[in-house]
C-alpha positions in Angstrom: 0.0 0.0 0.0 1.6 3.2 -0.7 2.3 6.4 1.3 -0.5 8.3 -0.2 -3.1 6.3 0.8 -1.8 5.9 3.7 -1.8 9.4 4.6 -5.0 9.7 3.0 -6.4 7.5 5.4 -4.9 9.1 9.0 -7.1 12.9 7.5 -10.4 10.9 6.3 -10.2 8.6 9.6 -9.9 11.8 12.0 -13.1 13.3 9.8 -15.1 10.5 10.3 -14.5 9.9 13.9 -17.7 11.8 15.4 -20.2 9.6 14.0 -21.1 7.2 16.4 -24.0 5.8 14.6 -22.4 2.9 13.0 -22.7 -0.3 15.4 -23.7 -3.4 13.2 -26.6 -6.2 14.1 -28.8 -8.2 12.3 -27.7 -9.5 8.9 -26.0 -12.6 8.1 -24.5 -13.4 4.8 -22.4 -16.6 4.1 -19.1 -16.8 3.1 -19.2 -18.3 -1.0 -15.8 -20.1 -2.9 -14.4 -17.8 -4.4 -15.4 -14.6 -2.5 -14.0 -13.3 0.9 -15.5 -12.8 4.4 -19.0 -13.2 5.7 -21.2 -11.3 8.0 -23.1 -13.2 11.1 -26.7 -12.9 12.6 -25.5 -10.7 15.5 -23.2 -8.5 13.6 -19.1 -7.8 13.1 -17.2 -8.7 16.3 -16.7 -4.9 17.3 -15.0 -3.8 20.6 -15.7 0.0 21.5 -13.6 3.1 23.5 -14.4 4.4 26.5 -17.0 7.0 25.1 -18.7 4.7 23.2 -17.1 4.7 19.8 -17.3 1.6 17.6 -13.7 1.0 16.7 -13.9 -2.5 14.5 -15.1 -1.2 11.3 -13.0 0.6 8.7 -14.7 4.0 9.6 -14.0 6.0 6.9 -14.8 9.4 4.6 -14.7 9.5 1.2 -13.6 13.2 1.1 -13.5 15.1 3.8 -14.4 18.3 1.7 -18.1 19.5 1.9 -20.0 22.7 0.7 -22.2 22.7 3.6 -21.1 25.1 6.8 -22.4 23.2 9.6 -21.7 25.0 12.9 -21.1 21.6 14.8 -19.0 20.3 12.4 -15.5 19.8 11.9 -15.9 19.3 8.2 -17.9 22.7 7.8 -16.8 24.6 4.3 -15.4 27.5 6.8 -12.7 25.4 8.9 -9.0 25.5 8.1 -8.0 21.8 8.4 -6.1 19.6 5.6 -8.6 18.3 2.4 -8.3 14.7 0.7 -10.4 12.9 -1.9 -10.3 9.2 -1.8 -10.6 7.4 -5.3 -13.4 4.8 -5.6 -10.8 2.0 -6.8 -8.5 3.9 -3.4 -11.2 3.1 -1.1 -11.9 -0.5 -2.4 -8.2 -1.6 -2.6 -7.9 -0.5 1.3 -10.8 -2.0 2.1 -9.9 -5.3 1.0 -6.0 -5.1 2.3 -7.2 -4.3 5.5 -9.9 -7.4 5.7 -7.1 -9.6 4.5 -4.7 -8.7 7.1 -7.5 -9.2 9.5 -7.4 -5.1 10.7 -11.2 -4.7 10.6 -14.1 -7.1 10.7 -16.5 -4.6 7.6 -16.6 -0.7 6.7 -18.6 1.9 7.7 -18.7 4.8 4.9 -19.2 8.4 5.2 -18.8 11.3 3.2 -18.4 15.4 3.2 -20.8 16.3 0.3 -19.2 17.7 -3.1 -20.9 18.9 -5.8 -24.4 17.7 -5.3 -25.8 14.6 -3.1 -26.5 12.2 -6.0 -22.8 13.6 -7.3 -21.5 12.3 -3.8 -23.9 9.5 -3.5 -23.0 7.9 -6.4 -19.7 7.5 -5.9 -20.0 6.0 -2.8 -22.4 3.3 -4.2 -19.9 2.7 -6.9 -17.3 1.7 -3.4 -19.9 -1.1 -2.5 -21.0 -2.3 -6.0 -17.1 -2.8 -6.5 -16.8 -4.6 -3.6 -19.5 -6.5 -3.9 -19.8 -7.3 -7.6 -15.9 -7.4 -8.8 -13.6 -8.4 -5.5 -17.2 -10.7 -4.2 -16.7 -9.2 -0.4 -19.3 -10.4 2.0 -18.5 -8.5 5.0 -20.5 -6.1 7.0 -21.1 -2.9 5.1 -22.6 0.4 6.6 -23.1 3.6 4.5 -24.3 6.6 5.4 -27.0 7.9 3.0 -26.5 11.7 1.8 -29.5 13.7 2.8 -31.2 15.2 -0.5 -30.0 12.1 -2.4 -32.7 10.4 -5.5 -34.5 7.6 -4.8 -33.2 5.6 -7.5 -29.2 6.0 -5.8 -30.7 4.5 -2.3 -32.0 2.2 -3.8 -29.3 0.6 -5.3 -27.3 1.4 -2.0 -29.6 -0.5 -0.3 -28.8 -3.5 -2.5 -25.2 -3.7 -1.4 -25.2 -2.4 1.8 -26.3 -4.2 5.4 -27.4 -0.9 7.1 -27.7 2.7 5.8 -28.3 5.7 8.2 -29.2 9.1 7.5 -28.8 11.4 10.2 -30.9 13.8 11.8 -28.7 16.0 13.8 -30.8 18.5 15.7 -34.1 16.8 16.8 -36.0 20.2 16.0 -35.8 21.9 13.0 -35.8 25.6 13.8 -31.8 24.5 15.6 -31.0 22.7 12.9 -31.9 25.5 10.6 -29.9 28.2 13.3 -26.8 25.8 13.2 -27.2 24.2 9.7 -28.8 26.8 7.8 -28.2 25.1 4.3 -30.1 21.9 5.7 -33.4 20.9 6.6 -35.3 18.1 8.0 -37.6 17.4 4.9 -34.0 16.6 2.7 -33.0 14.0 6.0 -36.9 12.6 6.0 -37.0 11.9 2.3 -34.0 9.6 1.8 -35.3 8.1 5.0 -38.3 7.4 3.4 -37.0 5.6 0.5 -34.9 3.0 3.2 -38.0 2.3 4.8 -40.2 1.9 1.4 -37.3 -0.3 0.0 -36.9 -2.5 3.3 -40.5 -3.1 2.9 -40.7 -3.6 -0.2 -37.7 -6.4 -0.1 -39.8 -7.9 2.6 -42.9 -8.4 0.7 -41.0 -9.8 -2.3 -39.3 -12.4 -0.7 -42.1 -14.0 1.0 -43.2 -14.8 -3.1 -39.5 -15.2 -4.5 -37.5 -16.7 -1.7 -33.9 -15.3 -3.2 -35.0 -12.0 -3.8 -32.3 -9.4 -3.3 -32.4 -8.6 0.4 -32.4 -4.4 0.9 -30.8 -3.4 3.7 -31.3 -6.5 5.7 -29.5 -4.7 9.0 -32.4 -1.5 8.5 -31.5 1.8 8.9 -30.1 4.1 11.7 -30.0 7.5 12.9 -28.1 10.1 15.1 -28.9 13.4 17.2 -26.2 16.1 18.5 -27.3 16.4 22.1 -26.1 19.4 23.8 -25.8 21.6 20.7 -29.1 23.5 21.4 -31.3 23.6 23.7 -33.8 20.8 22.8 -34.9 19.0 26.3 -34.5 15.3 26.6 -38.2 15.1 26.3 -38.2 16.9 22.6 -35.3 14.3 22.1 -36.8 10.5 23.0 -40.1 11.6 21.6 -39.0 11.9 18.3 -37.0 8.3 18.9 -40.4 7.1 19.5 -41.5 8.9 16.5 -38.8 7.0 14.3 -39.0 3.3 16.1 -43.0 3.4 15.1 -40.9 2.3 11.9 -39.8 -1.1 11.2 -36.8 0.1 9.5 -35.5 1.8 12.0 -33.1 -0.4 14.3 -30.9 2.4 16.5 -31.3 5.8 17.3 -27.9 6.9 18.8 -26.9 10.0 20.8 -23.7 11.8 20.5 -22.5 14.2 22.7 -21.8 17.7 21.4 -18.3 17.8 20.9 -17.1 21.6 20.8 -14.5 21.4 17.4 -15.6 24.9 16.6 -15.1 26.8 19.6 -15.3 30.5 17.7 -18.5 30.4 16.8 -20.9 32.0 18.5 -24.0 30.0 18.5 -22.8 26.9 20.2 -22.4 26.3 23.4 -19.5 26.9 25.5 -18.9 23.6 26.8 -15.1 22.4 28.2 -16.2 18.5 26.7 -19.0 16.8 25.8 -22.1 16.2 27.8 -21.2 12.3 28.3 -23.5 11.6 31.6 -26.3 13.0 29.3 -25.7 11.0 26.5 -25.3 7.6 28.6 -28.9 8.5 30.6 -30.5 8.6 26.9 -29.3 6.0 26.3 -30.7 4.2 29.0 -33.9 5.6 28.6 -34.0 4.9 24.9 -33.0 1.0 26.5 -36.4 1.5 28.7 -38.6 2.4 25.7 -37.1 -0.6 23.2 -36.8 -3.7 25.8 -38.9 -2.4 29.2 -42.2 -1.4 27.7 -41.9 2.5 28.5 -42.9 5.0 27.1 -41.5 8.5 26.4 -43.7 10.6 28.4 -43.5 7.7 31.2 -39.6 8.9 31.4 -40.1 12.5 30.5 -43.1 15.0 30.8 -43.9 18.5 31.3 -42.6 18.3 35.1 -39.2 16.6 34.5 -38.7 17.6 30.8 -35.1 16.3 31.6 -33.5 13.1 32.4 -32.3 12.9 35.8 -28.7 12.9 36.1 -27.8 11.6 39.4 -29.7 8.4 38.2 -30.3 6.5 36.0 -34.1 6.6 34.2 -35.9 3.6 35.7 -35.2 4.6 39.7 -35.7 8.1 38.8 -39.2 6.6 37.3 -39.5 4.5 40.8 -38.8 7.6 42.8 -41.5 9.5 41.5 -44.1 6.9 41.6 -44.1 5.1 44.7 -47.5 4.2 44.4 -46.7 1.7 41.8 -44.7 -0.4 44.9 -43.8 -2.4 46.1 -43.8 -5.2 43.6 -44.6 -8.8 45.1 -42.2 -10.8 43.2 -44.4 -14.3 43.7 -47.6 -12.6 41.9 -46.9 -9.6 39.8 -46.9 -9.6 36.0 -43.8 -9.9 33.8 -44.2 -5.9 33.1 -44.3 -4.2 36.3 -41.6 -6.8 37.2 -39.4 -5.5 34.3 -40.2 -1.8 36.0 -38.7 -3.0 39.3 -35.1 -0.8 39.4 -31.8 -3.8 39.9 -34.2 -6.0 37.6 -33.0 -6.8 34.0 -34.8 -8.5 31.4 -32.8 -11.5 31.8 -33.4 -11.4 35.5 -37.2 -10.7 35.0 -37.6 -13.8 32.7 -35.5 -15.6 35.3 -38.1 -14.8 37.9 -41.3 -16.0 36.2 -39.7 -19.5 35.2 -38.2 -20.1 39.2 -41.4 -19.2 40.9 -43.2 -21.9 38.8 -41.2 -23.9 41.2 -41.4 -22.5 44.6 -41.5 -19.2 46.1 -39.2 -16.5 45.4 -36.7 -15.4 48.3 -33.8 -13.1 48.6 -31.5 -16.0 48.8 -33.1 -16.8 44.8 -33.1 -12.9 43.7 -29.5 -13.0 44.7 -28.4 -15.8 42.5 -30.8 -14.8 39.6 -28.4 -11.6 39.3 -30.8 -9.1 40.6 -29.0 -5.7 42.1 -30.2 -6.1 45.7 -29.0 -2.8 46.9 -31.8 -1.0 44.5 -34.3 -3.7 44.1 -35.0 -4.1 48.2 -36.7 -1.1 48.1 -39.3 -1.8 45.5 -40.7 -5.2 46.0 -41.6 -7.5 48.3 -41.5 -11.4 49.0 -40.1 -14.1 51.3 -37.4 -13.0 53.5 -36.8 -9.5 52.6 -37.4 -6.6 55.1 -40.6 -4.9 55.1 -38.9 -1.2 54.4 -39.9 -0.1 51.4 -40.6 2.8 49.0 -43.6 3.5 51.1 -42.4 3.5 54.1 -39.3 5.3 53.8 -39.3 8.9 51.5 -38.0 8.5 48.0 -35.4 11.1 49.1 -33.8 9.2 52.3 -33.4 6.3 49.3 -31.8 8.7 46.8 -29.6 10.0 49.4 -28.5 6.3 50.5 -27.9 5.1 46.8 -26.2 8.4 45.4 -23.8 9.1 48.3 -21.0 6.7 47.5 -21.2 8.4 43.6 -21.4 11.3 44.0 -18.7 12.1 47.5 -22.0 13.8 49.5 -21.6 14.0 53.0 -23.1 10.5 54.5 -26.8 10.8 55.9 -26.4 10.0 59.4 -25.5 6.5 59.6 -28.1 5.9 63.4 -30.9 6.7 61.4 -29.9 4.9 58.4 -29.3 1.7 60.1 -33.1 1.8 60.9 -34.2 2.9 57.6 -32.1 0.7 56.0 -31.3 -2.6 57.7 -29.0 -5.0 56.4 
């Protein structure tokens, strides 16, 4: 591999390193003789850093150049910072050296837009036909769809790639508009559109023509800035509850505003990004896709923001006490799941042991359920009798947030008889 690619690669890899939306799940494709690699049911074996950043795929730009001057971004038209252009046959031939030599498990595909969106679109879709069609790859593929792009351009993305995402950015579109004025949420929505109409589509004619080409098999995802603007967290996980109404889409993922462009004026002045924000939406958008809650059950008009200190389901518990405590031996599999310490796992757990006997502490314990949260909330054989309702939601903040967050101990006398071991 030569020297120019190779510094190519170090400025198009720094570009693309603020998209976190490009995790992999759900598409299998066999290796075949004569081709190279394979993708499995559960996605690439990925590994991530400490903020969350998939680090497995190739995760690449095609050209860091872009005529749009997006405040947030480190690409914007405005910024001094050193240009490349990969070629088409560039980005294929480092694709495929890099699989061979077992650097990355697939490739994740971005680009600055030049020129137009189908002019930018089409060259990336020319990357996966190539690799596809010509070198027969059959690894994990994710390309990010350029907003504004035709209809007929994702749809022949969709037939080479496992996941396309378009993102949204700002979740409201007067922000978007004050940060991105060249953008706009109707040019994100359409291409959007035309994954979801192509996904179902596929889906319809395979179940008459069983080797159909599958489009998009992985779905589509999406990302939001959060702590750009000043959208609450409420605004935020009711337009992911918006977007998971369709099929299609498979992950909603929330980065934290990372201030690159610290001159400008409209953003934020922020020392780094708001991570403890981003992990409790995260949670919360866990709560909504595996727990059975919804939005304004995490978020309303009287706590428009996610609680900080903890995480979404006690803050949940905290304010409704009247929904515990939870007998373990009778209740349903749904208010079980809204028990805080119990997991899905743990939950399931749960219904299949009491079939067998009656649930104690000594059987919570070994299912895996986090006592020191989950005592509070329910009740059954064994277990002290102080609960939710017997002790304020505050005293039970205080006791589980002290250790965290270095507050001076509440006083340990009347703890012991709040709280007793």
């Amino acid at each position: 591999m030569n020297e120019g690619i190779l510094d190519k690669l170090k400025i198009l890899a720094e570009s693309a390193k603020y998209d976190v939306s490009c995790a992999s799940s759900g598409t299998t494709r066999k290796s075949q003789k004569g081709g190279i690699g394979s993708a499995h049911g559960w996605g690439i074996c990925h590994s991530f850093t400490e903020d969350g950043r998939c680090v497995s795929l190739l995760k690449i730009m095609m050209t860091n150049y872009c005529m749009f001057d997006c405040a947030y971004c480190v690409n914007r038209r405005s910024n001094d910072v050193p240009r490349t252009t990969m070629t088409v046959n560039e980005l294929v031939e480092l694709t495929i050296e890099f699989y061979r030599r077992n650097y990355i498990e697939g490739l994740f595909l971005s680009s600055g837009v030049i020129h137009s969106a189908d002019y930018t679109m089409e060259r990336m879709v020319r990357v996966l036909k190539e690799l596809r069609t010509t070198h027969r790859y059959n690894g994990y593929i994710h390309m990010k769809s350029i907003p504004g792009a035709s209809r007929e351009l994702v749809n022949e993305a969709g037939l080479y790639a496992d996941r396309l995402s378009v993102n949204l950015e700002i979740a409201v579109e007067d922000n978007l508009k004050l940060l991105a004025p060249e953008k706009d949420h109707q040019s994100i929505y359409q291409p959007m559109g035309y994954i979801h109409q192509g996904v179902l589509a596929s889906r319809e004619e395979r179940k008459v023509f069983r080797h159909a080409p599958r489009f998009a098999p992985a779905g589509q995802s999406t990302q939001m800035i959060v702590g750009a603007t000043n959208e609450t967290d409420k605004q935020i996980l009711q337009l992911s509850t918006a977007l998971y109404k369709r099929p299609s889409i498979k992950r909603v993922y929330y980065s934290g505003y990372i201030p690159v462009n610290a001159n400008d004026s409209r953003l934020p002045a922020l020392k780094q990004a708001p991570l403890v924000r981003e992990n409790r939406l995260y949670q919360a958008d866990w709560l909504m896709r595996f727990y059975g809650f919804q939005a304004n059950e995490i978020v309303d008009d009287s706590y428009p923001n996610l609680d900080l200190e903890v995480d979404p389901k006690l803050a949940w518990a905290l304010r409704h006490p009247d929904q515990f405590p939870v007998d373990l031996n009778k209740a349903d599999y749904a208010m079980i799941l809204r028990v805080p310490g119990i997991g899905v796992k743990s939950a399931k757990l749960i219904i299949a042991t009491r079939r067998y006997g009656k649930i104690t502490a000594t059987t919570l314990k070994k299912i895996g359920v986090v006592m020191k949260k989950a005592r509070f909330f329910i009740t059954c054989n064994e277990l002290p009798h102080f609960t939710v309702n017997e002790v304020h939601p505050d005293y039970i903040r205080q006791f589980l947030t002290q250790k965290k967050s270095g507050k001076k101990e509440p006083d340990q006398r009347q703890l012991s008889i709040l709280f007793p071991e």
